[in-house]
PLY file of the C-alpha trace (Angstrom):
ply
format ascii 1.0
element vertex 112
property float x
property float y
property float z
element edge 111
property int vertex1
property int vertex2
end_header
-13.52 0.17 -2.49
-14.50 -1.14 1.18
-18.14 -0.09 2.19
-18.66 -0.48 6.48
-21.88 -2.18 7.35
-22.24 0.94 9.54
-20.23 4.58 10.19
-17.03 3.56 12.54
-14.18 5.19 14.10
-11.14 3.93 12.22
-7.64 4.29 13.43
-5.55 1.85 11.54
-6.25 0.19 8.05
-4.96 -3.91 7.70
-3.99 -4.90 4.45
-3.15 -8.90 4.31
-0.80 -10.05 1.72
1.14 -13.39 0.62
2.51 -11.60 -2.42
5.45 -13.14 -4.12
9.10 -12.45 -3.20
10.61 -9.38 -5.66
7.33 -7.65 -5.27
6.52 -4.00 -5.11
3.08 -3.09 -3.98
2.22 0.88 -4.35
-1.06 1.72 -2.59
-2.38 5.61 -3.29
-5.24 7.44 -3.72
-6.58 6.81 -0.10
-9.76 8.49 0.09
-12.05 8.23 3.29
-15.58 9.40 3.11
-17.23 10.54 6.43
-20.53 12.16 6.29
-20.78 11.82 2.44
-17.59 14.20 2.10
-14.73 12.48 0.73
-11.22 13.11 2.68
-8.46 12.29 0.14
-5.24 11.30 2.81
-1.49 12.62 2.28
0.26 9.67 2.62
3.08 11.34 4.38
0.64 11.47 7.63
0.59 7.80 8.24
2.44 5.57 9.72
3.29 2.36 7.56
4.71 -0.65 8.58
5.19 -4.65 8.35
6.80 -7.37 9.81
8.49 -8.39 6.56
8.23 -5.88 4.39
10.28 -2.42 3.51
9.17 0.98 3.02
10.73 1.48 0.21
9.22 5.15 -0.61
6.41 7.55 0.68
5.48 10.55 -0.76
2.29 12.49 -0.45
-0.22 10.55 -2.97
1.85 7.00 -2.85
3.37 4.31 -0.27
5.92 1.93 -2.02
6.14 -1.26 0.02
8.66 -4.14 -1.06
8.45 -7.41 -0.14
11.54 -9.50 -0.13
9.56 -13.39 1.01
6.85 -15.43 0.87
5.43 -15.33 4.41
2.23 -14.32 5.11
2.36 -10.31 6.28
0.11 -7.56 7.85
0.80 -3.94 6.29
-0.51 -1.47 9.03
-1.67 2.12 7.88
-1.68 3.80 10.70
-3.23 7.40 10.58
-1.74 10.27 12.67
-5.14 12.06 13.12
-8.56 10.48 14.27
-11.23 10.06 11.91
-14.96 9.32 13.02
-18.00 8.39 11.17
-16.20 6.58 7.97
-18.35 5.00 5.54
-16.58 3.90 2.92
-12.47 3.55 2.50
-11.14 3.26 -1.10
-7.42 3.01 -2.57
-5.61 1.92 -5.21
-3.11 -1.38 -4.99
-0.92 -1.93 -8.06
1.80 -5.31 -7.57
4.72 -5.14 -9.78
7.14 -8.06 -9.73
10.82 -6.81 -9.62
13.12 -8.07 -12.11
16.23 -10.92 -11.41
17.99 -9.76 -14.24
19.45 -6.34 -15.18
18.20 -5.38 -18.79
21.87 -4.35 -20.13
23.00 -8.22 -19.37
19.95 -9.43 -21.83
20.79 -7.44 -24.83
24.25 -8.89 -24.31
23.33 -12.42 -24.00
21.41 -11.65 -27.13
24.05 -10.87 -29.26
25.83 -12.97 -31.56
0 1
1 2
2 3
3 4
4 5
5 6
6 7
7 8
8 9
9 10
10 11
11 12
12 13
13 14
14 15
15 16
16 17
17 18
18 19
19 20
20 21
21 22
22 23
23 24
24 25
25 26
26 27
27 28
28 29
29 30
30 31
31 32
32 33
33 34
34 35
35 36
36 37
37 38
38 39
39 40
40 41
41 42
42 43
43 44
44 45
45 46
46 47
47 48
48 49
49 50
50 51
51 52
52 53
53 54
54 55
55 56
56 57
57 58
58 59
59 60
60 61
61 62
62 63
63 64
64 65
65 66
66 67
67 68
68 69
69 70
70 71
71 72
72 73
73 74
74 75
75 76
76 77
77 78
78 79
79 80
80 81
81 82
82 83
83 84
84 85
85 86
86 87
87 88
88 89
89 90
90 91
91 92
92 93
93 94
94 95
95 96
96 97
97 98
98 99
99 100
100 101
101 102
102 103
103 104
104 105
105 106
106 107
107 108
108 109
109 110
110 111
């Protein structure tokens, strides 16, 4: 949950990361608020992208973003309309690491 020190015009969100390679990072639930009204966004009308990560998948309540090294990146959420007078900009960020290993070669290696 970001809260601006004052209303703004907002035309692109900037999310830093130096996530681990292998990791997935789903953002959803993007909600502006302008003028005390809160503006849940489809997140099929943005524009996504980094410099070294994938879009994996993007639906309308969830962006999928994989990242596949450890440098430093900038995802961009770019938004397709224009949206004045934001006060607050909230969103959920879950990180899942991906795994190395395929689960049907563990029971194997398992067995006697």
């Amino acid at each position: 949950n970001i809260t601006l020190e004052k209303n703004q015009y907002i035309k692109q969100i900037d999310i830093y990361k130096n996530f681990f390679p292998g990791s997935k990072i789903s953002i959803n639930n993007l909600v502006l608020v302008i003028n005390n009204k809160e503006f849940e966004i489809n997140l099929r009308d943005v524009i996504s992208y980094g410099l070294f990560s994938y879009i994996y998948d993007q639906s309308d309540n969830e962006l999928v973003i994989l990242n596949t090294n450890d440098k430093s990146d900038v995802i961009k959420i770019n938004f397709l309309k224009d949206y004045k007078n934001i006060s607050n900009i909230s969103f959920g960020l879950r990180l899942d690491r991906l795994p190395i290993i395929s689960n049907n070669i563990c029971f194997s290696l398992n067995e006697n």
